[in-house]
Structure formats: structure tokens, C-alpha cells
DRENGUPA-931028 format. One line per field, with one value per residue: x, y, z of N, C-alpha, C in turn; residue in one letter; residue number from 0; chain. Coordinates in pm, 1 decimal. Layout:
<recs>
nu: (X|...)
nv: (Y|...)
nw: (Z|...)
cau: (X|...)
cav: (Y|...)
caw: (Z|...)
cu: (X|...)
cv: (Y|...)
cw: (Z|...)
vonu: (a|...)
ronu: (NUM|...)
titi: (A|...)
</recs>
This chain:
<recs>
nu: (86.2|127.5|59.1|-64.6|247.7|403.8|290.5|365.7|635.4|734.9|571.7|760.0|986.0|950.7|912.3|1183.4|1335.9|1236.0|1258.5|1527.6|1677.0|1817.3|1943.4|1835.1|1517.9|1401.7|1343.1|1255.4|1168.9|957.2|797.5|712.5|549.5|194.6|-69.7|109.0|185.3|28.9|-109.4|-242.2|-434.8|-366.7|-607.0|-703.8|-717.4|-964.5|-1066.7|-823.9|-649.0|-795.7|-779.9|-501.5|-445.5|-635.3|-458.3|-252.8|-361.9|-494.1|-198.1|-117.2|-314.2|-293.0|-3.9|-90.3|-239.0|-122.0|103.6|-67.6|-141.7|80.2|187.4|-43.4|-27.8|218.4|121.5|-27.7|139.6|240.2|64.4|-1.9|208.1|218.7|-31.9|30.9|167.6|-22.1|-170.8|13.7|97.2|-191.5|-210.2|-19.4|-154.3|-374.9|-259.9|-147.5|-366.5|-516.8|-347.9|-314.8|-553.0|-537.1|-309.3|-400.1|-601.1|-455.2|-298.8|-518.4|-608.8|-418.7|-415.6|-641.3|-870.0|-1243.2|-1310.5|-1566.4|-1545.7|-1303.2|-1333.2|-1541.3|-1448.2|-1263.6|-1393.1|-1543.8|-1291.7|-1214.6|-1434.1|-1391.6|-1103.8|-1111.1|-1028.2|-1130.8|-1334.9|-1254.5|-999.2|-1142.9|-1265.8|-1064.4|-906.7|-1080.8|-1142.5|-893.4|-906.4|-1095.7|-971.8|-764.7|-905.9|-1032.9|-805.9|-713.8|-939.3|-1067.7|-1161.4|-1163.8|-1115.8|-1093.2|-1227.1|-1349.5|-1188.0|-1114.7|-1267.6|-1256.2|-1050.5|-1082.0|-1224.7|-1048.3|-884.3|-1077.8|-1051.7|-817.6|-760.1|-977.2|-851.2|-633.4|-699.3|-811.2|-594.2|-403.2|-153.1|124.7|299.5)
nv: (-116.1|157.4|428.8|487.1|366.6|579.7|784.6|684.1|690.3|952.3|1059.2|901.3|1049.6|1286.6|1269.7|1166.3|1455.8|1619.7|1530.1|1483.4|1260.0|907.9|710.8|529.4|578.8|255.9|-28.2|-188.0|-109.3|-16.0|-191.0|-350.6|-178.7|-171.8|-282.8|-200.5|-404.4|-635.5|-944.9|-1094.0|-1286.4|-1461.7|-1486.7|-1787.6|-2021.6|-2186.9|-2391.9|-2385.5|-2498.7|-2739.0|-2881.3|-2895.1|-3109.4|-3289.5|-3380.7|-3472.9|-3664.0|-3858.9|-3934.8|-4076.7|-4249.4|-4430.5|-4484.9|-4654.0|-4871.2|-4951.7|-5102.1|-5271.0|-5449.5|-5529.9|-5676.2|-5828.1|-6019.8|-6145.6|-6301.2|-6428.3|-6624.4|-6758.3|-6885.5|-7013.9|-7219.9|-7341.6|-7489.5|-7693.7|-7827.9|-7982.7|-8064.6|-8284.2|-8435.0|-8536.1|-8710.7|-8854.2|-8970.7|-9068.2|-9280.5|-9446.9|-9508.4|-9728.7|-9975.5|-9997.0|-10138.3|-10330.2|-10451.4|-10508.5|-10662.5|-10900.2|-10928.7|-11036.3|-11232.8|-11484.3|-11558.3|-11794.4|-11751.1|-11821.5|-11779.1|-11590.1|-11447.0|-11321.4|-11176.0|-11026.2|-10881.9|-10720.8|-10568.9|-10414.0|-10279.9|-10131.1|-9958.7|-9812.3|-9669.2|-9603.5|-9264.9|-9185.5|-9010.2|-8781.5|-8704.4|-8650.0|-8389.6|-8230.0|-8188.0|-8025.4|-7836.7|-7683.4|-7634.8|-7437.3|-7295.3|-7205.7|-7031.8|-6853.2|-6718.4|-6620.8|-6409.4|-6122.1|-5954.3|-5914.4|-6161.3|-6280.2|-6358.8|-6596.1|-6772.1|-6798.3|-6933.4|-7183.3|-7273.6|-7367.4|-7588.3|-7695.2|-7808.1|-7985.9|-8201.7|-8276.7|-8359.8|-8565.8|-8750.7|-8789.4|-8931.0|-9169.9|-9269.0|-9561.8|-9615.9|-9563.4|-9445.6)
nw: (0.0|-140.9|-103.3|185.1|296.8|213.5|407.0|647.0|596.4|607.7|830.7|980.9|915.8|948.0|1266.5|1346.1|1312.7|1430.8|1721.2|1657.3|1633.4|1585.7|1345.2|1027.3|822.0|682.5|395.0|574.2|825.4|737.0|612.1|847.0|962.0|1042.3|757.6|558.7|390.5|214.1|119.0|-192.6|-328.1|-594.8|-871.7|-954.5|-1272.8|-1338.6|-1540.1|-1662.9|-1479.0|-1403.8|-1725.4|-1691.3|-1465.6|-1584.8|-1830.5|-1701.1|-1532.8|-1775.0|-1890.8|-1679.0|-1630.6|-1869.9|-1855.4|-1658.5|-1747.3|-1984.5|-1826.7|-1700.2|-1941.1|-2062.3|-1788.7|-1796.2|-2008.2|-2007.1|-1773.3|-1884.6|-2071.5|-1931.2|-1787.5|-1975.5|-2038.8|-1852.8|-1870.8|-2059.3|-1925.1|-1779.3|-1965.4|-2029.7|-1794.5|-1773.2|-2015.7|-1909.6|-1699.1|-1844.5|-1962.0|-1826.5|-1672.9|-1765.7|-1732.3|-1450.4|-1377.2|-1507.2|-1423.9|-1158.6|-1211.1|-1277.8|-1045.6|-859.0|-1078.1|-984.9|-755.4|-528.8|-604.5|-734.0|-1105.3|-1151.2|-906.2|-939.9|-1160.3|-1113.4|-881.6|-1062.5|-1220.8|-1017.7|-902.4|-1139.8|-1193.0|-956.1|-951.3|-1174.0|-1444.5|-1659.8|-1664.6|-1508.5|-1639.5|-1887.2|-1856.4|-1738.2|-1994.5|-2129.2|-1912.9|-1971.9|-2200.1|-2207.4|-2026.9|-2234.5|-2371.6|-2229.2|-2187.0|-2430.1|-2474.8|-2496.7|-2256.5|-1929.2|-1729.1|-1493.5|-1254.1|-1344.9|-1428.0|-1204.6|-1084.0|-1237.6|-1193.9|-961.3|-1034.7|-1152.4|-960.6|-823.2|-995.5|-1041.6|-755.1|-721.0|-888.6|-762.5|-537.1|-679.3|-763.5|-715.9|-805.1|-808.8|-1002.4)
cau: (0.0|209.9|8.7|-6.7|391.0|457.7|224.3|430.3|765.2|667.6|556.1|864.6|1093.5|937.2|942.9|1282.5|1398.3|1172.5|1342.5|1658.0|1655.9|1916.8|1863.8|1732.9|1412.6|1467.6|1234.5|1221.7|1102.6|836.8|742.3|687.8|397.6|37.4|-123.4|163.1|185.8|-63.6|-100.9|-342.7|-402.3|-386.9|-725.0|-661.7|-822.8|-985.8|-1031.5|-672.5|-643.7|-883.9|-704.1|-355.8|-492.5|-682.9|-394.7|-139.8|-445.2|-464.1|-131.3|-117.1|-377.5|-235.0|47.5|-130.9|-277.9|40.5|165.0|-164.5|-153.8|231.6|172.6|-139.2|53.1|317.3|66.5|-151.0|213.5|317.7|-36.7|-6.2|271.6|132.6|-144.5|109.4|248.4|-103.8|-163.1|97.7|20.1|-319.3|-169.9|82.3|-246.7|-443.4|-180.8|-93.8|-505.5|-609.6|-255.5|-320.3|-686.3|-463.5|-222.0|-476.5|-685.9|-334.8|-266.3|-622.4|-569.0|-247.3|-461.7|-736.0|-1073.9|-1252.6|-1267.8|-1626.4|-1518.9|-1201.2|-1422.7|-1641.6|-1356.7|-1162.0|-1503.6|-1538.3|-1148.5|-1214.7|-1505.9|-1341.3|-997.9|-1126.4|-1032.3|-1151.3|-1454.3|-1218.0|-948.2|-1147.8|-1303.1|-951.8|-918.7|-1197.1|-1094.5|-791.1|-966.5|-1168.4|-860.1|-711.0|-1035.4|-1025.6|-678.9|-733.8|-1020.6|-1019.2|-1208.3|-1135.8|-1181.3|-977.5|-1285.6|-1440.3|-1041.4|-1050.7|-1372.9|-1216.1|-911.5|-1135.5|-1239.1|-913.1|-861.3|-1109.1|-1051.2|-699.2|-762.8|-1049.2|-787.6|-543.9|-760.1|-861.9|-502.8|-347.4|-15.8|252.0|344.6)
cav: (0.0|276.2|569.3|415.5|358.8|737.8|851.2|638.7|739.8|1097.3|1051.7|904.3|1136.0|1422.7|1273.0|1182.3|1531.6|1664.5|1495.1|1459.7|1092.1|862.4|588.0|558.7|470.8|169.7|-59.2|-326.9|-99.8|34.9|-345.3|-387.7|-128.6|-227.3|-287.0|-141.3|-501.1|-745.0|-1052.6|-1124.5|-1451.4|-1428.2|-1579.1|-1917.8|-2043.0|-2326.4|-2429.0|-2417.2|-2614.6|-2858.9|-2899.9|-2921.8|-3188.7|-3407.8|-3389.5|-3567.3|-3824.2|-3920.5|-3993.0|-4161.7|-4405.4|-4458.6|-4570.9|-4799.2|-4983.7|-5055.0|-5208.3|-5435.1|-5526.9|-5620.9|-5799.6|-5978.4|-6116.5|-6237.3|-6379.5|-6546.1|-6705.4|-6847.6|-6999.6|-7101.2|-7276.6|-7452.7|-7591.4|-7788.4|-7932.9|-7995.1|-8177.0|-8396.2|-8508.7|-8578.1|-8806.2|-8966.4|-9069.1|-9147.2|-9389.1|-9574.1|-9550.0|-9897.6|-10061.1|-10045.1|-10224.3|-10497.5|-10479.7|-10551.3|-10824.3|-10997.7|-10975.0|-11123.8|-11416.7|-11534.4|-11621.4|-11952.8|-11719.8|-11868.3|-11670.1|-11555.5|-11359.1|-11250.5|-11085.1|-10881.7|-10799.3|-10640.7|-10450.7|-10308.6|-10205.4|-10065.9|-9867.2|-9746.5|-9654.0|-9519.6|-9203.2|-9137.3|-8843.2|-8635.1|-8630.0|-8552.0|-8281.2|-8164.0|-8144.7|-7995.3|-7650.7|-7682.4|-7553.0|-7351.0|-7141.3|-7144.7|-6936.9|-6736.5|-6630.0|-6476.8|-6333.5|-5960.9|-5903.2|-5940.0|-6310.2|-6349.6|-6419.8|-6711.2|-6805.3|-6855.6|-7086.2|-7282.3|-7321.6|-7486.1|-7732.6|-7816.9|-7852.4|-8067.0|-8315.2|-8289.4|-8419.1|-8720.2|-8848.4|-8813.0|-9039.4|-9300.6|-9324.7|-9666.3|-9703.4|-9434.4|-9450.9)
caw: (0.0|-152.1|-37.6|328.6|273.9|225.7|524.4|754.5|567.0|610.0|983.1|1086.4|920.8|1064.6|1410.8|1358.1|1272.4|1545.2|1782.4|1717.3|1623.3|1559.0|1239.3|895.3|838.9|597.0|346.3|634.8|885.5|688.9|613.9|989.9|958.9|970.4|657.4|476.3|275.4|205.3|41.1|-226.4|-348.3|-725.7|-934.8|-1068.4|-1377.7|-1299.7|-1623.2|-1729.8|-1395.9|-1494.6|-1780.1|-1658.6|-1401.2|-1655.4|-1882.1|-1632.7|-1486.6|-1901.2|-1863.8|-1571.5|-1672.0|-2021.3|-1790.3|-1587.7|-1871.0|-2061.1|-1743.5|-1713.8|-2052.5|-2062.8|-1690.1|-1851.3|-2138.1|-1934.9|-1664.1|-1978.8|-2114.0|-1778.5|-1725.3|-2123.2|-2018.4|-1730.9|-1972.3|-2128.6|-1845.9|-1695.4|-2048.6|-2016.6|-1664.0|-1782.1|-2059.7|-1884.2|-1590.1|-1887.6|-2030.8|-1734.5|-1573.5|-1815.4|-1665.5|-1351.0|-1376.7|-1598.3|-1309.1|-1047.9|-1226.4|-1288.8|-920.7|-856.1|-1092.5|-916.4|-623.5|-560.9|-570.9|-839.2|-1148.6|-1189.4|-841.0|-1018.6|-1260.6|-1048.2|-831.0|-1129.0|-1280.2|-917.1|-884.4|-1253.0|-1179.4|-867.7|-1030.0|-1382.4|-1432.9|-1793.7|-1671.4|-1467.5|-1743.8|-2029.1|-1763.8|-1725.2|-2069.2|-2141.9|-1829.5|-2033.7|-2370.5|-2168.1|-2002.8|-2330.2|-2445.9|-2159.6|-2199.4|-2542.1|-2438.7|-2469.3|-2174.5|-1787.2|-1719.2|-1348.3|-1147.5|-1439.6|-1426.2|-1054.3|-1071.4|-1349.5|-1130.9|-844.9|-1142.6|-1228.3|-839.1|-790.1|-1098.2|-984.6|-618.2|-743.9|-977.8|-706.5|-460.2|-750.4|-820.5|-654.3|-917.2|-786.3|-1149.3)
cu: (91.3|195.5|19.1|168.8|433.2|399.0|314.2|576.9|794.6|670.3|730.5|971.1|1034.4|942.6|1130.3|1385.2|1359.0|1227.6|1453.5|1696.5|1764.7|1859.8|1813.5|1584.4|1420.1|1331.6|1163.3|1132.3|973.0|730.7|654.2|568.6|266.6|-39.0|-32.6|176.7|121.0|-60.2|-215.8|-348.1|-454.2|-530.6|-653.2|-760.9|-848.3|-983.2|-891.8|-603.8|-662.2|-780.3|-536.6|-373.4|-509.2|-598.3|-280.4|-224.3|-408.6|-331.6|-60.6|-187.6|-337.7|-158.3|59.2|-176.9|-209.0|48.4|100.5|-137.0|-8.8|258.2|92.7|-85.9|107.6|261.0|21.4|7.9|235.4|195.6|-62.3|40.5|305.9|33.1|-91.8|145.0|157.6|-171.0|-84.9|102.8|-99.7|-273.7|-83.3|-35.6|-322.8|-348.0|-173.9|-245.8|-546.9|-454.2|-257.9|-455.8|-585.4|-386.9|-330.2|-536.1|-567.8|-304.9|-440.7|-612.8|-485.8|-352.2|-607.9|-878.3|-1115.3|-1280.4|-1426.3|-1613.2|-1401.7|-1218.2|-1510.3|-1517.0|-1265.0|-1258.1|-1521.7|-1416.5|-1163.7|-1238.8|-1430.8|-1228.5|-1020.3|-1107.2|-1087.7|-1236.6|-1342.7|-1096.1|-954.2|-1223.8|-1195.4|-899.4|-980.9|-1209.1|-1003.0|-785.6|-1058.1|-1030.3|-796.7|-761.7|-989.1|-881.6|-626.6|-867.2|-975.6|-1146.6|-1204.0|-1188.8|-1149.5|-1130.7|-1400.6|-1246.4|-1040.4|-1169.2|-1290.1|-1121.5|-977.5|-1176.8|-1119.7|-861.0|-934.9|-1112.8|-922.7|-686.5|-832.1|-957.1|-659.7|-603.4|-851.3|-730.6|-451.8|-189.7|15.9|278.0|220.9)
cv: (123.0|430.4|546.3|387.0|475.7|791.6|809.7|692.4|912.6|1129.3|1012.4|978.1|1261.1|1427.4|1234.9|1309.0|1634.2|1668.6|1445.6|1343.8|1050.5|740.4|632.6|517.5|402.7|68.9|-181.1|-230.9|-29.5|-105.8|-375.4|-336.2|-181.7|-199.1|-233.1|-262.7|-542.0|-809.4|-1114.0|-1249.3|-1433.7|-1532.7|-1665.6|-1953.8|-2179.4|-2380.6|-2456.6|-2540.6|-2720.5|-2948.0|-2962.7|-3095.4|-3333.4|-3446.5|-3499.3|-3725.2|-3900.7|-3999.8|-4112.4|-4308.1|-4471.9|-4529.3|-4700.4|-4890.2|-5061.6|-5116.4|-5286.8|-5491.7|-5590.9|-5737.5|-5902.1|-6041.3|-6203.1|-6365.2|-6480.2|-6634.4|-6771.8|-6957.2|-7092.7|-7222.9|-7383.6|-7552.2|-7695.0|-7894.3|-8025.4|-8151.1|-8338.1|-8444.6|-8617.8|-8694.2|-8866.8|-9048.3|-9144.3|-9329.7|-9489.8|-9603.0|-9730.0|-10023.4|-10124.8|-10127.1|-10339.8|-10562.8|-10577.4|-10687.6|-10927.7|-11076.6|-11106.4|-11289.0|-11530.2|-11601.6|-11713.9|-11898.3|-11745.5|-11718.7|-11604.8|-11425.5|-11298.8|-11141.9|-10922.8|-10806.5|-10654.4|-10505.0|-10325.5|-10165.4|-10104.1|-9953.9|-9750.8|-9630.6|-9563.7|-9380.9|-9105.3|-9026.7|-8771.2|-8601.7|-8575.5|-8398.9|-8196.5|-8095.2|-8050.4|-7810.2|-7647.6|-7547.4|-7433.4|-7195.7|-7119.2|-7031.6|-6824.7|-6627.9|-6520.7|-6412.4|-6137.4|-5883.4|-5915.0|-6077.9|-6365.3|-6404.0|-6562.6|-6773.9|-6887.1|-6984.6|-7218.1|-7350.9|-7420.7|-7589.9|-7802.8|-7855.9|-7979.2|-8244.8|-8366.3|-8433.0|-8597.3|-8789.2|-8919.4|-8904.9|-9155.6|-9358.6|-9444.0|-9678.6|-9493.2|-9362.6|-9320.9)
cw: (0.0|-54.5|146.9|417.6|331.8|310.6|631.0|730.2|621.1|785.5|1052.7|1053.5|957.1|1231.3|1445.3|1390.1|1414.1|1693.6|1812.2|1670.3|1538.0|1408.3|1115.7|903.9|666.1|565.4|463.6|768.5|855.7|690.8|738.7|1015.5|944.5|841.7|520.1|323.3|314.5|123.8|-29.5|-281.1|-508.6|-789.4|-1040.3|-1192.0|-1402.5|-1448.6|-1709.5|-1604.1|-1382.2|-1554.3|-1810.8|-1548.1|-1489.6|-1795.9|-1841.1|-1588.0|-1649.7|-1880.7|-1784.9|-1598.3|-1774.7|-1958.8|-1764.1|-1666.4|-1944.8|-1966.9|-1703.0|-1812.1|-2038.3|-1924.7|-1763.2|-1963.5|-2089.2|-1852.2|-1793.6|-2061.5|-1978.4|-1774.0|-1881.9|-2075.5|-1949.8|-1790.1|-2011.8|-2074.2|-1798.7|-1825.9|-2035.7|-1899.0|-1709.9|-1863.3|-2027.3|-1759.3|-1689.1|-1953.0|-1947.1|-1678.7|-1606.2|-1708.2|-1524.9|-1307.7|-1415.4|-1447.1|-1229.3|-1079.5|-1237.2|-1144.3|-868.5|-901.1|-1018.9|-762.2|-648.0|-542.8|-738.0|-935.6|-1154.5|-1022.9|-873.5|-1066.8|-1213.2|-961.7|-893.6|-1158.7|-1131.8|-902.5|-962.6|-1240.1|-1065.5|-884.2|-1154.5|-1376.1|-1502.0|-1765.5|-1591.6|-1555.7|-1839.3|-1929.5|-1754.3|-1840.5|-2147.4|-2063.7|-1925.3|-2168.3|-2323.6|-2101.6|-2106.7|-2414.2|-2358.4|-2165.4|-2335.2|-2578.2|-2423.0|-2368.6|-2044.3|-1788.5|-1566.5|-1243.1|-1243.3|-1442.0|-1299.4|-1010.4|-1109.3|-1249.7|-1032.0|-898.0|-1170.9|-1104.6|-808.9|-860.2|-1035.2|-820.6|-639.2|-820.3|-884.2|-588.9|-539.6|-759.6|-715.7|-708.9|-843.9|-943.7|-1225.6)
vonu: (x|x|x|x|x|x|x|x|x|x|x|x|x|x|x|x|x|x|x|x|x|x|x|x|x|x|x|x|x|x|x|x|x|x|x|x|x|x|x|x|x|x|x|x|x|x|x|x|x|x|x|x|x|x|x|x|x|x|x|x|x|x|x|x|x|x|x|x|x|x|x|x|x|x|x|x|x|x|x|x|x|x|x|x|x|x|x|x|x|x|x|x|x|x|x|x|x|x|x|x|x|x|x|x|x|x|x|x|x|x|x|x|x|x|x|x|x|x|x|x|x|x|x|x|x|x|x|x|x|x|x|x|x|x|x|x|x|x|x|x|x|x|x|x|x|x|x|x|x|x|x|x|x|x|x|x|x|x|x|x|x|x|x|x|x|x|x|x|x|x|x|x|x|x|x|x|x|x|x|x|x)
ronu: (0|1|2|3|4|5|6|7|8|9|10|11|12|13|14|15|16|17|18|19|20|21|22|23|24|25|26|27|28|29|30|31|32|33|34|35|36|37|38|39|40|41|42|43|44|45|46|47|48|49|50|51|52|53|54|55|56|57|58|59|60|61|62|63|64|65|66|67|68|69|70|71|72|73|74|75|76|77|78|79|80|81|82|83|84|85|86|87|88|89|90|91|92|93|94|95|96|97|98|99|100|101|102|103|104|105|106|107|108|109|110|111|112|113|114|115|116|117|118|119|120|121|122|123|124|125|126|127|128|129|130|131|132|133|134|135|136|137|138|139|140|141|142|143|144|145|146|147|148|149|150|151|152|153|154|155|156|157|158|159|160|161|162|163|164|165|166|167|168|169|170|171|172|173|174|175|176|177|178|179|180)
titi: (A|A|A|A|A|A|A|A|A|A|A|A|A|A|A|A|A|A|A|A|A|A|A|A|A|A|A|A|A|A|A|A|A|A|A|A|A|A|A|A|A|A|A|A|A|A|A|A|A|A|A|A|A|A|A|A|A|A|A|A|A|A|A|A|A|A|A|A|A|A|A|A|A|A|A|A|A|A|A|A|A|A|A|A|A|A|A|A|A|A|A|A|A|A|A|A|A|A|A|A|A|A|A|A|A|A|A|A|A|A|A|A|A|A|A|A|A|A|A|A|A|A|A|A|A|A|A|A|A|A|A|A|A|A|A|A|A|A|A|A|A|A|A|A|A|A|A|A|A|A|A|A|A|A|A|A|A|A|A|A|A|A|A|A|A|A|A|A|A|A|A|A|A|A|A|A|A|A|A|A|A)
</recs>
């Protein structure tokens, strides 16, 4: 406040002179004065604010998206990759599942129960043992996560079902199985 400034500048060099007075009067002790400065708070423009704002979010999300998409690639090769292995499990249980029925009725024969109890014994073991519905079942999530994975649309919670399918085929095959092998 200029005019305010020079009233006080004014005042104290006339009381200075008045009395005698030792000192300058200097821009800091004018400062010290009431109301001599004030602080206005300049008008922002919100719209250029806005602007500047929703310019960097853009960015930001653009960001975050590349780095889903390049994670989800990676994640959908890793679990590719797993398919394969999960395949070849499945065909190495299906290969050996008929062996170990053969196995068993073999062991059966070898002993003095006549054979028409041989017979039923083995069909029981069979039935018991068979694994053929939960591997083509396995097969079957298999083709289904392979869908889902080139899917171009969020799939992780139809992913995480699937997974409790391939858990649970997993587990019944793993309590039919008798042959280590």
C-alpha cells in the first residue's frame, strides 16, 4: 500500500527530525507497519487447472494400462505354459489308468478265488480306479482357459472358478489313483 507507505515514511521522518533521532528509516522498517503489505491470493483459472490436471491423470492411466496389458501377457504365457504341463500329466495318468486295472486283475488271478469272483472284483477295482470323466473334464478346463486367456475381456474371477475345477478333478484323480506310477 504505496500511499499508506509514504504517510508512515513521512511521519517518521518528521518525528525523527523533530526529535533529534538517531537511524534511517529503511524498506524493512516500513514493512513492519500495519497494513503497509498485504497478500493477495492471485485468481486461478480453474479451467486451465482442470485442464492441466486431466492432462497428467490421461497420462497416468495410459500408464497404468500398458503395465496391465504387458503384466497380462506375461501372466496369460506363464499360465499357457502350465497348460502344457497340466496336459501332459493328464496323458501320462491317462496312459498308465487302463494298466493299472490290468495290473490288479493280474494280481487277482495269481490267487485260488474262483474266477467268476475274479471278474467282479476287477469290474469293481475298474469302476473305482477309472479315471476317464475327470481327465477328459480336465481337458476340457484346459480348452476352456485357453479361451479365456485370449479373451479380450477381464476373465480373473471365471479363471478362478475354473481353477477350483481343475482342483477338484486334480484331487479325485489323485484319490482313484493306486499305481505311484
Amino acid at each position: 500500500n504505496e500511499p499508506l507507505a509514504r504517510g508512515y515514511f513521512q511521519a517518521l521522518t518528521q518525528l525523527k527530525s523533530m526529535f533529534s533521532l538517531e537511524g534511517d528509516v529503511t524498506p524493512m522498517t516500513l514493512a513492519k507497519l500495519p497494513d503497509v503489505l498485504t497478500v493477495t491470493k492471485a485468481e486461478e483459472d480453474l479451467e486451465t487447472v482442470a485442464a492441466d490436471i486431466c492432462q497428467v491423470l490421461d497420462k497416468a492411466l495410459a500408464a497404468y494400462n500398458t503395465m496391465r496389458a504387458v503384466e497380462g501377457r506375461r501372466l496369460a504365457e506363464d499360465i499357457a505354459g502350465r497348460l502344457v504341463t497340466i496336459e501332459t500329466a493328464v496323458g501320462r495318468v491317462e496312459q498308465q489308468s487302463p494298466q493299472t486295472v490290468s495290473a490288479y486283475r493280474e494280481r487277482l488271478a495269481s490267487t485260488t478265488i474262483d474266477e467268476g469272483r475274479i471278474l467282479t472284483e476287477a469290474a469293481i477295482f475298474a469302476d473305482k480306479v477309472a479315471v476317464d470323466e475327470e481327465t477328459v473334464r480336465l481337458r476340457s478346463h484346459v480348452a476352456q482357459l485357453r479361451s479365456m486367456l485370449e479373451a479380450q475381456r477381464p476373465t480373473g474371477k471365471d479363471m478362478d472358478f475354473l481353477m477350483q475345477e481343475f482342483n477338484r478333478e486334480c484331487n479325485t484323480i489323485g484319490s482313484k489313483c493306486n499305481d505311484l506310477a
